[in-house]
C-alpha positions in Angstrom: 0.0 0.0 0.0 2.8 2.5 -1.1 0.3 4.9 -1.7 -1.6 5.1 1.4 1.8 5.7 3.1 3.5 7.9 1.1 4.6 11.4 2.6 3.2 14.7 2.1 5.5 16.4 -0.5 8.7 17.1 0.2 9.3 14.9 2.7 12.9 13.9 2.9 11.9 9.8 3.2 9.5 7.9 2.0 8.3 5.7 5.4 5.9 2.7 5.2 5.9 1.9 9.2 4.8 -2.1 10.0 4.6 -1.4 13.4 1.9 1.2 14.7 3.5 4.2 15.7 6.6 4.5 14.4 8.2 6.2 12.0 10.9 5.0 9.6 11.5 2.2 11.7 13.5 4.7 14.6 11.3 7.2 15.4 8.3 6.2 18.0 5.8 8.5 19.1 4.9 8.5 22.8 0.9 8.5 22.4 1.0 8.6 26.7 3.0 12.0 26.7 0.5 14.6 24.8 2.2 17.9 24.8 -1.0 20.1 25.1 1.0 23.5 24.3 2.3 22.1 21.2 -0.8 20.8 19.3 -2.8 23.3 17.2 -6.6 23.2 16.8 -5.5 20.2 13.2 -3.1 18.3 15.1 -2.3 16.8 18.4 1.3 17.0 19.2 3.1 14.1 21.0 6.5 13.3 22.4 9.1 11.5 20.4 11.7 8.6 21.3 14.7 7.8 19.2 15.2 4.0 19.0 18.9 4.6 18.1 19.9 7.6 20.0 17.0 7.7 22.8 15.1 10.7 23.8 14.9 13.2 20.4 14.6 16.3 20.4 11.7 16.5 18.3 7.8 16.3 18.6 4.6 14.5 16.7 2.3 16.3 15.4 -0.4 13.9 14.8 -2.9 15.9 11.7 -6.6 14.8 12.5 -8.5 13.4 10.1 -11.2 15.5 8.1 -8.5 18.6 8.8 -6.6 20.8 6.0 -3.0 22.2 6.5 -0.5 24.1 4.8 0.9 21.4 2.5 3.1 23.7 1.0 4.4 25.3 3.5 5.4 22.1 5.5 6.9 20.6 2.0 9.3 24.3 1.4 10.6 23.8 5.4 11.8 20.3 5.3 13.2 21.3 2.4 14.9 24.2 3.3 14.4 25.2 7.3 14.6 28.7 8.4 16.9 30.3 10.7 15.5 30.7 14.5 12.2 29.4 14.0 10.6 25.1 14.9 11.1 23.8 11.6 9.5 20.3 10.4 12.4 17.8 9.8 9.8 14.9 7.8 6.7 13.7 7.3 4.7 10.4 7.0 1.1 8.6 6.6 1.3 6.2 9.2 -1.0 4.2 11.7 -0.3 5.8 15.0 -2.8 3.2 16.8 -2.9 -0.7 16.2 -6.3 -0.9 13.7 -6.6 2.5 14.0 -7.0 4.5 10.9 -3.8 6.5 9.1 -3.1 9.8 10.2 -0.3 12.6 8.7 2.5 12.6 11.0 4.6 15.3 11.1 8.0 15.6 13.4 9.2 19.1 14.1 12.4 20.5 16.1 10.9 21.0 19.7 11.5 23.6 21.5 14.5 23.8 24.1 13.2 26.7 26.6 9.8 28.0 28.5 7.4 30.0 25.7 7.4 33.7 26.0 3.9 32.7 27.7 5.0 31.1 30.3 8.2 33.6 31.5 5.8 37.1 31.0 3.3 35.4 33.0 5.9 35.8 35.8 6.9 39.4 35.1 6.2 41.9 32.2 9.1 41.8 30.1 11.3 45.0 29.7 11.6 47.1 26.6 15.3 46.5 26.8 14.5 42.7 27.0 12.4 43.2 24.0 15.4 44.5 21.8 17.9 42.8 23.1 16.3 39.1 23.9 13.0 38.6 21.8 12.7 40.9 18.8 16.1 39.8 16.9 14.9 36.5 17.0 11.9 37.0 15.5 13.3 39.3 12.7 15.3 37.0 11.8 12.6 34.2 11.4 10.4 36.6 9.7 13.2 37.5 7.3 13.2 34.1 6.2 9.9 33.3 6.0 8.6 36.3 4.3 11.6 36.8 1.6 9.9 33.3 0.3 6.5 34.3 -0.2 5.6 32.7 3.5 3.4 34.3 5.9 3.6 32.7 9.8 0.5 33.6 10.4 0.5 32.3 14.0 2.3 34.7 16.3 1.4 35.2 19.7 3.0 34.7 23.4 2.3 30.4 23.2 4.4 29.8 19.9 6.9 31.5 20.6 10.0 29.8 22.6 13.3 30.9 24.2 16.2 28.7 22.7 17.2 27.2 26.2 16.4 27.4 29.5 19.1 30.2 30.3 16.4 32.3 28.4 18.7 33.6 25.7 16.9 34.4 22.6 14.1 32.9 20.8 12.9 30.9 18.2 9.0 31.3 16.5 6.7 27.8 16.4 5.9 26.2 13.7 3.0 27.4 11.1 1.8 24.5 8.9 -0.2 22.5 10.6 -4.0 24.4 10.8 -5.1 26.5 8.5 -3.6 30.4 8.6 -4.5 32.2 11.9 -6.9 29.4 13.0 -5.5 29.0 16.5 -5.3 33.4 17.2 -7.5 35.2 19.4 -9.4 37.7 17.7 -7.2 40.7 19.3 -3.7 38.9 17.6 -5.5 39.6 13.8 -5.5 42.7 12.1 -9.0 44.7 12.1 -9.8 43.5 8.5 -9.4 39.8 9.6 -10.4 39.6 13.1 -14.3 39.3 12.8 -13.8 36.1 10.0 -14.3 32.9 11.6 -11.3 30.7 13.0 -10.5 28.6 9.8 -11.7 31.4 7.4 -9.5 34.4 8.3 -6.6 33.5 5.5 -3.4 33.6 4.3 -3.1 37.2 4.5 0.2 39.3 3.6 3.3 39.9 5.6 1.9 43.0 7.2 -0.8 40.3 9.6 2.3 39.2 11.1 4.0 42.3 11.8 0.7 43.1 13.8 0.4 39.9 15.7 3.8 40.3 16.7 3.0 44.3 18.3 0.0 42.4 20.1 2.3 39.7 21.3 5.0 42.4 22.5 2.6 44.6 23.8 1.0 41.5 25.7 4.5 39.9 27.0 5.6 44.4 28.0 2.1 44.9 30.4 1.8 40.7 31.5 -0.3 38.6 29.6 -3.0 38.3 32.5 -3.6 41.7 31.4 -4.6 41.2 28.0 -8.1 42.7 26.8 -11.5 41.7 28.8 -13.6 43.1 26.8 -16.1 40.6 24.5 -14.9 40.2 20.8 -17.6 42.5 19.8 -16.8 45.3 22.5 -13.3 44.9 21.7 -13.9 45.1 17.8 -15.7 48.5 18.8 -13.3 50.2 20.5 -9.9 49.3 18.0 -12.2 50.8 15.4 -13.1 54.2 17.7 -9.5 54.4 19.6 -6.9 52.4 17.4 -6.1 48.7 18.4 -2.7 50.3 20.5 -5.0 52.0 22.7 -7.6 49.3 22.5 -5.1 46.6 23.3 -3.4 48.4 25.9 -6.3 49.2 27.8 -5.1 52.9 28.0 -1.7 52.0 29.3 1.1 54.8 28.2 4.0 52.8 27.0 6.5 55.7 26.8 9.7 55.5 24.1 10.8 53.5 21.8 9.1 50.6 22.8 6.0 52.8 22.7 7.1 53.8 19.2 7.4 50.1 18.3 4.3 49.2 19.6 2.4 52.3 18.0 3.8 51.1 14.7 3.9 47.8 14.5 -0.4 47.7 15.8 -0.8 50.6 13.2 -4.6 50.1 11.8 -3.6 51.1 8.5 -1.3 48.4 6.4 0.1 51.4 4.2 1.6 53.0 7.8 2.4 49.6 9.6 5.6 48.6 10.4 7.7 46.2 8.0 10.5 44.4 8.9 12.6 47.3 7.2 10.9 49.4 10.0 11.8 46.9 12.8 15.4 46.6 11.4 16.2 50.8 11.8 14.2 50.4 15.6 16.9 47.3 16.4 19.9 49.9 15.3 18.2 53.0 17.4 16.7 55.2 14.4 13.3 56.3 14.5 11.8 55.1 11.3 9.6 57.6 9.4 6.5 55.4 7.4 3.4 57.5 6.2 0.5 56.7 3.6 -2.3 57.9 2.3 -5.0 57.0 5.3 -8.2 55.4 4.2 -11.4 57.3 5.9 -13.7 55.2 7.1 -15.7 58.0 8.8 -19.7 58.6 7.7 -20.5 62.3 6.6 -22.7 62.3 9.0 -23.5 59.4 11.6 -26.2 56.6 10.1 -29.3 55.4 12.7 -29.6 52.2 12.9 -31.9 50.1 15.0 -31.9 53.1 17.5 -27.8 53.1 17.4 -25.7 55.4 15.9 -22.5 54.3 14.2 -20.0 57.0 12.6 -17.4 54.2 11.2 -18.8 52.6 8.1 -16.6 48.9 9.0 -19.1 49.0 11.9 -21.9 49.3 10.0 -21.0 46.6 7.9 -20.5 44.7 11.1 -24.1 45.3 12.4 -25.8 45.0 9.3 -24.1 41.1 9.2 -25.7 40.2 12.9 -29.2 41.5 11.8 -29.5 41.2 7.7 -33.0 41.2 7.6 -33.5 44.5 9.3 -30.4 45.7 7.1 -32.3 44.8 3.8 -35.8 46.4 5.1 -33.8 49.4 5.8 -31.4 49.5 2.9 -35.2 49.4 0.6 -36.9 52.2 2.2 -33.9 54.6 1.3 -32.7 55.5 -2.1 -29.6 54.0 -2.1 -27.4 55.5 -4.4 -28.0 58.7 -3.3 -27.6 57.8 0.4 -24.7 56.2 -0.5 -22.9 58.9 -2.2 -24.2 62.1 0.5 -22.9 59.4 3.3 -19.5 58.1 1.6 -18.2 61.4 0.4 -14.7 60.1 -0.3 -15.7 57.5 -3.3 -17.2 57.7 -6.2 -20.1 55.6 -6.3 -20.4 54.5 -9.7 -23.0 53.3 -12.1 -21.0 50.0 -12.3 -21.3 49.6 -8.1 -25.0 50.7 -8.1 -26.0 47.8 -10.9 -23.6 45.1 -9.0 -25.3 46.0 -5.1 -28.8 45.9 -7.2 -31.0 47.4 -4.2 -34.6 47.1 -5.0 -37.7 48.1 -3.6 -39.5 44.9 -3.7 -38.6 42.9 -1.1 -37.7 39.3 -0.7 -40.8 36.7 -0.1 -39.5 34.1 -0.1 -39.6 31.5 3.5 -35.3 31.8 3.3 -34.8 35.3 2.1 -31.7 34.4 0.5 -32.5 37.6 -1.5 -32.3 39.4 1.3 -29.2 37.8 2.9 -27.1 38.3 -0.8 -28.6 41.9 -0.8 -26.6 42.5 2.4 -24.0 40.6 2.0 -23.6 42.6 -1.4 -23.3 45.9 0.9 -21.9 45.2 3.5 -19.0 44.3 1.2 -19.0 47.3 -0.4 -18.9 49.7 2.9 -15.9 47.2 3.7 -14.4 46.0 1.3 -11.3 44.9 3.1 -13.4 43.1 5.6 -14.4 39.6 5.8 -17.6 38.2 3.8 -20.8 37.8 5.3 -23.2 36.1 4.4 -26.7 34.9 6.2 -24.5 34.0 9.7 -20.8 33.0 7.3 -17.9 35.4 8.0 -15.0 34.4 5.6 -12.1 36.2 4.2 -11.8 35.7 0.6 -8.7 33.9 1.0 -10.0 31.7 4.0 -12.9 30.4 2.2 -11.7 27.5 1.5 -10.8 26.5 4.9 -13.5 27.3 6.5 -15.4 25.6 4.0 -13.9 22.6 5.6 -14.7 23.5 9.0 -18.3 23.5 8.3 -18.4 20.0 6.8 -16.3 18.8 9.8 -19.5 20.5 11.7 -21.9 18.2 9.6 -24.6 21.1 9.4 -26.9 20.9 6.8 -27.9 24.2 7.2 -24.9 26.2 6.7 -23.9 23.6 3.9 -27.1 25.1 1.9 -26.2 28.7 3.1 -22.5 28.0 1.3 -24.5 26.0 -2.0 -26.1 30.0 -1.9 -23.1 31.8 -1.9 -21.5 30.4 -5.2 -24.8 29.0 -6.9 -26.9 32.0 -6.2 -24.2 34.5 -7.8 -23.2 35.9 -4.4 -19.6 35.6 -4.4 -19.2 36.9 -8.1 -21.1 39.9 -7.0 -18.8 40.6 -4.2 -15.7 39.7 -5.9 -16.5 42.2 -8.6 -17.6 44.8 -5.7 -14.3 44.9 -3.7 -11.8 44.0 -6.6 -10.7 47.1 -6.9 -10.2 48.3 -3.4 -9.4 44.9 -2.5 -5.5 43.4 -3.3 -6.4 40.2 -1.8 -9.1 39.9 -4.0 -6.9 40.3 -7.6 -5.1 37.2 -6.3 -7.7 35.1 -5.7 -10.2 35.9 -8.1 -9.2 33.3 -10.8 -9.8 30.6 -8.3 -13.1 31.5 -6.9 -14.6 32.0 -10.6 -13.0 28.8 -12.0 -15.0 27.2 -8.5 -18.2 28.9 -9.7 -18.0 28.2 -13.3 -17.5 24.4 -11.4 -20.2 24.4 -9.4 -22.6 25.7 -11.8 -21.7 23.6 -14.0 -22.2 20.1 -11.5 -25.1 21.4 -9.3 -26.5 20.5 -6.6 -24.6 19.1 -3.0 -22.1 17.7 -5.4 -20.9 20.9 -6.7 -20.5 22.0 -3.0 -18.3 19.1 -2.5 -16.5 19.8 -5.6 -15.8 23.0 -4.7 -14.2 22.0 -0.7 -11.8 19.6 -2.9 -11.0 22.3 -5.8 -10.6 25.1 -2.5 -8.7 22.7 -0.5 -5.5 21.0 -2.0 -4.1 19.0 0.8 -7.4 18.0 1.9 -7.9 13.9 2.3 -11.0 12.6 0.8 -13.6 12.0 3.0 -15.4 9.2 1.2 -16.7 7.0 3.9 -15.3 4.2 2.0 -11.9 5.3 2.6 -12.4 6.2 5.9 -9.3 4.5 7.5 -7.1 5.9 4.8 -5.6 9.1 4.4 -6.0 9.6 0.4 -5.2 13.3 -1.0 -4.0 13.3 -4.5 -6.0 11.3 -7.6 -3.1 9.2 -7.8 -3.8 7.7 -4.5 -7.1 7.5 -4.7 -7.5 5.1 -8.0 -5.1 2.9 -6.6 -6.6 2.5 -3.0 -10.3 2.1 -5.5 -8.1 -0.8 -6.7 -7.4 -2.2 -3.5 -10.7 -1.8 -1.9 -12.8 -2.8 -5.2 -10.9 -6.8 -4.8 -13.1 -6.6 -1.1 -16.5 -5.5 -2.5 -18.8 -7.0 -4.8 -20.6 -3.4 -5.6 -19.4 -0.4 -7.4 -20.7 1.6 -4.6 -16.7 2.9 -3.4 -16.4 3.8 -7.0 -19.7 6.3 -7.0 -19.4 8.2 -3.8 -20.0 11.6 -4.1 -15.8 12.5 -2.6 -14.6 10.2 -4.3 -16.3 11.7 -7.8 -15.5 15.3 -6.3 -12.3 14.7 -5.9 -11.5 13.4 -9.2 -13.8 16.0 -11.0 -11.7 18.8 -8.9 -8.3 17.5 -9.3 -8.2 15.5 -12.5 -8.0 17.9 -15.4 -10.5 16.7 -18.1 -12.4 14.7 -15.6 -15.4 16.8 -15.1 -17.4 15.8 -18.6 -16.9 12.3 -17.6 -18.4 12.2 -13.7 -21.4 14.6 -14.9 -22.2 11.4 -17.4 -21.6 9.3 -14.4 -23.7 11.3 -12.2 -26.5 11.8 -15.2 -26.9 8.4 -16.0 -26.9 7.0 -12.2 -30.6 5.1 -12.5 -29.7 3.5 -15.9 -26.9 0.3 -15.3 -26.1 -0.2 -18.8 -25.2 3.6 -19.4 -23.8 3.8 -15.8 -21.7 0.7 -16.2 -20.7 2.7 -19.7 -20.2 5.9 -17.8 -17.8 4.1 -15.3 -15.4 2.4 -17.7 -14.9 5.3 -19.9 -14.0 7.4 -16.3 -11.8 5.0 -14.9 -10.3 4.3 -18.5 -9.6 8.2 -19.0 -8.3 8.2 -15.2 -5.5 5.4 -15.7 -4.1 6.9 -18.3 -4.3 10.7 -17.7 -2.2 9.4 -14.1 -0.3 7.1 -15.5 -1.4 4.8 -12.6 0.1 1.5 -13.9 -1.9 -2.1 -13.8 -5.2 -1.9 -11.7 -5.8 -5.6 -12.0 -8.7 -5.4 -9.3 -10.3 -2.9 -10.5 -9.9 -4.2 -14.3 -11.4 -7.7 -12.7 -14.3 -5.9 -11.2 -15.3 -3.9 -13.9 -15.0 -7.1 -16.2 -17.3 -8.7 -14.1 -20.0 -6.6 -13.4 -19.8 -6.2 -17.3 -20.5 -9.6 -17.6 -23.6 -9.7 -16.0 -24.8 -6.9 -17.7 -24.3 -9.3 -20.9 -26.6 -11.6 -20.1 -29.6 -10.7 -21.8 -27.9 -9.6 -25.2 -29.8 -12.0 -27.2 -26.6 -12.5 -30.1 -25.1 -15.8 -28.8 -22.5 -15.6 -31.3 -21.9 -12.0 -30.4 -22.2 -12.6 -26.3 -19.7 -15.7 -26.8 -17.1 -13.3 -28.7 -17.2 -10.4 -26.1 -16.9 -12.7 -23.2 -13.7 -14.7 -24.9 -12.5 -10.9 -25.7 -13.1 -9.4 -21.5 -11.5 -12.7 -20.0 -8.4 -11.9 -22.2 -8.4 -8.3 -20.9 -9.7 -8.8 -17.4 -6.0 -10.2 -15.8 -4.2 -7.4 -18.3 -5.2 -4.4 -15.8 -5.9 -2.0 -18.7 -8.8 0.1 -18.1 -8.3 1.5 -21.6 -8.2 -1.8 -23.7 -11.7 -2.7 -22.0 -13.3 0.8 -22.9 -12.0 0.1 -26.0 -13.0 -3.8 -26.8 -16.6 -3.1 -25.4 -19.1 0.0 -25.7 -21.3 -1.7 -23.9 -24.3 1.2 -24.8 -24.2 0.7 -28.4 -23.8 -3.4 -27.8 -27.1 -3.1 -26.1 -28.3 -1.1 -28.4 -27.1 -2.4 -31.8 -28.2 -6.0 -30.5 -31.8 -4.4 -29.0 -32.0 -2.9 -33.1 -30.8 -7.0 -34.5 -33.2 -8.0 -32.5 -36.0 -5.8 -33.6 -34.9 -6.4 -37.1 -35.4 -10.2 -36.7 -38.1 -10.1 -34.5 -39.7 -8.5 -37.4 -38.8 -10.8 -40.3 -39.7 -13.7 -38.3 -43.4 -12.2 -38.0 -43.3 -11.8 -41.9 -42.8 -15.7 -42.6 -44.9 -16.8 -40.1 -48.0 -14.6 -41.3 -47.0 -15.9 -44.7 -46.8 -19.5 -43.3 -50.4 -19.1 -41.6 -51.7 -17.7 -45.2 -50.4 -21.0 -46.7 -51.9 -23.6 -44.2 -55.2 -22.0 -43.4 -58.0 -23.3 -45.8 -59.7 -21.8 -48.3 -63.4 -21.3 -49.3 -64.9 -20.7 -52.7 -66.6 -18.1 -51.2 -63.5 -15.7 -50.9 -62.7 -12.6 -53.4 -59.4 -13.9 -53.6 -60.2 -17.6 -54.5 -63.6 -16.3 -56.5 -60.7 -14.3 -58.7 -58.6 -17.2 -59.1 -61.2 -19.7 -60.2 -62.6 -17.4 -62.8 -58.8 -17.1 -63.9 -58.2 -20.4 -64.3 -61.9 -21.3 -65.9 -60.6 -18.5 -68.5 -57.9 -20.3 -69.1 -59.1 -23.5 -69.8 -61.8 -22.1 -72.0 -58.9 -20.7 -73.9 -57.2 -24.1 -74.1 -60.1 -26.4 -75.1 -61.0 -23.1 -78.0 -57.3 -24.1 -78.8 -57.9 -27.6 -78.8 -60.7 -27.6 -80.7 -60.1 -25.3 -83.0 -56.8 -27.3 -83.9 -58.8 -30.7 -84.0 -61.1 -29.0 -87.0 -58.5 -27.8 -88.9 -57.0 -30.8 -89.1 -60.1 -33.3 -89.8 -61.1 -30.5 -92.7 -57.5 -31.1 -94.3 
């Protein structure tokens, strides 16, 4: 089963364990020693033993099943680790329990000193401590990450460790092993990204890092037990009214240049936000100088809402998203282009944005007021464009859709599964894409994907477009087929040769048909998409089903170059068999079975597409059929016609009799007349 157990990408071996647990034959993980602070809301983390050299200095990060990680990150650090930062040294699809199911495995450096947690906890940490002990660390591991096109995305007091126990520099946590930002409080993300759910806040750009790292300074300088009380929503409020340094700080004066660090690096504003260029002048003592253009998010005058005032149009948005039905109600009784434009002074609001939001008067009557919900979702996205999406109760960056896509299947709600099927079939998502692409940069990058996922989804329909579009979203995402439940299956390769393996177990095609299984073929397989939606069409008919199948699996082996799949060649001779049974040719049924039990031990998918059409057989012997069918009626009527007996009385024997009483008149006229010329001579 080499390809259940191959690594993730990048790996630097290729393990196949026999014994549960263990990794390349040396390295066991220690499922009695969980180490709590090291797992991440994906992966449980684990203490490691070195069968050679004893106790490693390593860790287990054990990825649960249904989860998504950052494939590509974890493949670029085993290849190339970065200076002062936990890198992952290999990776593995292993059993970590005897008969349980296989699970990505992941070892990573572990840390040698406390976290930055656990040692500000004690006592604030000094500005001088900060420059001297923590920062140049960090830089340094930022450098690194960033100048490859890396963001950590996971910065905060927890993940980040001193390098030994004398407390004498530090070293950032690893960042690959949950989707980006899915383990942060809400107060570590940047305004733009803090109200998007967990898994959907994205990828972001370097700049999200530089601002988790102010909040995790600013948190470690006052004590993390001081760290904001307020509720998320509160909180949100008062970063938007005061700045998140004030907001963060609780009002606490941090005076000098760690006060300037903080200020800059928890700037609001990306354009004025510290860089790393910034934070490199601070570590040399100049005062970096970094100004932009500052976006005004300030109404003309304050909007009423539901008997509250809000000046900050983000906020607005925000409200609007926790009541959307009293947002559309009042967005129809105004005239919204021109409240727009006297309330938004500082944009143009063009004829292009007026026909894209699309507010009407008539309101939505339907028992889901989807209308409703897309008509929000629509503005909200244009009075913050750099916000997250939301949509009837989903908050999602653009870039974290896909992620928390997965989440919500993990969730098994039906409910928010039909809210998503909305948001791409219902033309939500194209609307807002084209709404905020402009004002957006996130957007530029990511719209290709998203309208290559709608075109997808239209195109499929139904739950199985939704499903489409978590594979087509989600790259390193296993495939959740119920069938392959045990396995850990995440590229099309895999997953037609574990078919092959499981297919020799089962006597139905039903592995073969699961809707993940399809999905993930359709998603990942360019060229497979006509093919499953003939599949999927033809489900209730076995002949074109059984047609449907071979020509898939037959396009599939050889657009992956998969090799012999002698079980699945078996099976598919097989159940084509029994679909021969009723062809009434016996010559014809005698010839194609001699032809399948040739091909069936060969493992070629393609040769048995191509030996048998099994549609046109049934329907070129259903036509021979026909065709004889109807000659044979012919004879026999003419058979019946020439045994049945006749009567005198009949038109057709009156006719005849006269005919032949004609013509024996005629021959005794002949006769006689011949008779009398030859007595007169």
């Amino acid at each position: 089963m080499a390809d259940a157990d191959s690594p993730e990408k990048g790996s630097k071996s290729s393990q196949k364990s026999a014994a549960p647990g263990l990794m390349n034959g040396r390295y066991r993980i220690e499922l009695a020693k969980p180490l709590v602070h090291l797992s991440s809301p994906c992966a449980d983390a684990y203490d490691v033993t070195d069968l050679k050299e004893g106790p490693a200095e390593l860790y287990a990060l054990v990825h649960h099943q249904g989860s998504t990680h950052r494939g590509d990150v974890l493949a670029e650090l085993i290849e190339a680790p970065v200076i002062s930062m936990l890198n992952p040294v290999r990776s593995s699809v292993i059993r970590v329990k005897a008969g349980g199911p296989r699970h990505l495995v992941s070892l990573v450096q572990a840390p040698k000193g406390p976290s930055l947690a656990e040692i500000a906890a004690q006592h604030p940490i000094s500005g001088h401590k900060l420059r001297k002990l923590i920062v140049p660390g960090i830089v340094q591991a930022l450098a690194g990450l960033h100048s490859r096109g890396i963001v950590h995305r996971s910065i905060r007091p927890e993940t980040i460790f001193f390098k030994s126990p004398a407390l004498d520099g530090v070293v950032l946590g690893e960042c690959f092993s949950c989707p980006p930002a899915a383990g942060q409080p809400a107060h570590f993300e940047p305004l733009e990204r803090a109200l998007a759910m967990p898994f959907g806040r994205g990828e972001a750009t370097p700049e999200a890092d530089m601002f988790a790292l102010g909040a995790t300074l600013l948190a470690c300088h006052l004590g993390v037990n001081k760290k904001p009380a307020k509720d998320p929503n509160a909180l949100h409020a008062a970063r938007m009214a005061q700045g998140s340094f004030w907001a963060h700080s609780a009002g606490t004066e941090v005076p000098g240049v760690t006060g300037t660090l903080l200020r800059g690096l928890l700037n609001d504003d990306e354009g004025e936000r510290w860089t790393l260029k910034e934070l490199n002048l601070w570590l040399e003592s100049s005062v970096p100088n970094r100004r932009s253009v500052n976006v005004l998010w300030t109404f003309a005058r304050p909007v009423i809402f539901r008997q509250a005032t809000f000046s900050d149009r983000r906020m607005l948005a925000h409200e609007f998203s926790q009541h959307p039905l009293d947002a559309a109600h009042f967005l129809r009784q105004v005239d919204f282009p021109s409240w727009v434009q006297n309330m938004i002074t500082t944009e143009l609001f063009s004829e292009r944005l007026e026909r894209l939001i699309n507010v009407k008067k008539d309101g939505d009557l339907s028992s889901e007021r989807h209308g409703d919900h897309a008509l929000v979702a629509r503005v909200t996205a244009h009075l913050d464009p750099l916000g997250p999406l939301r949509y009837n109760g989903i908050s999602t960056t653009i870039d974290g859709l896909g992620p928390a896509m997965v989440d919500i299947f993990n969730k098994d709600d039906d409910m928010e599964q039909d809210i998503l099927l909305h948001l791409f079939d219902s033309n939500v998502l194209p609307a807002i894409l084209d709404i905020i692409i402009d004002r957006n940069p996130v957007v530029s990058k990511q719209h290709q994907l998203h309208s290559h996922t709608v075109q997808l989804m239209r195109r499929t329909k139904g739950r199985m477009a939704l499903i489409c579009a978590l594979y087509d979203l989600n790259p390193t995402l296993q495939c959740l087929s119920p069938a392959l439940k045990d396995l850990w299956i995440t590229s099309p390769q895999q997953l037609l040769k574990a078919l092959d393996r499981i297919v020799d177990k089962s006597s139905e095609l039903s592995p073969l048909l699961d809707d993940h299984v399809l999905a993930m073929f359709c998603s990942r397989v360019e060229g497979a998409e006509p093919l499953v939606e003939a599949l999927i069409k033809h489900r209730k008919s076995p002949v074109r089903l059984m047609t449907a199948v071979t020509k898939l699996l037959a396009f599939l082996q050889q657009r992956l170059d998969s090799g012999p799949l002698k079980n699945l060649s078996g099976h598919l001779v097989k159940s084509l068999k029994a679909l021969l049974g009723d062809v009434k040719s016996r010559s014809r049924k005698r010839t194609i079975m001699a032809r399948l039990d040739e091909l069936g031990d060969l493992g070629s998918l393609p040769d048995i597409a191509r030996a048998i059409d099994l549609e046109y057989l049934k329907y070129l012997d259903h036509q021979e059929f026909l065709e004889a069918q109807r000659k044979v009626s012919v004879l026999e009527q003419m058979i019946r016609k020439m045994r049945r007996p006749v009567h005198p009385s009949e038109p057709n024997a009156r006719l005849a009799g006269f005919r032949a009483a004609s013509a024996m008149g005629w021959l005794v006229l002949m006769v006689t007349m011949i008779v009398l010329t030859m007595g007169a001579g």
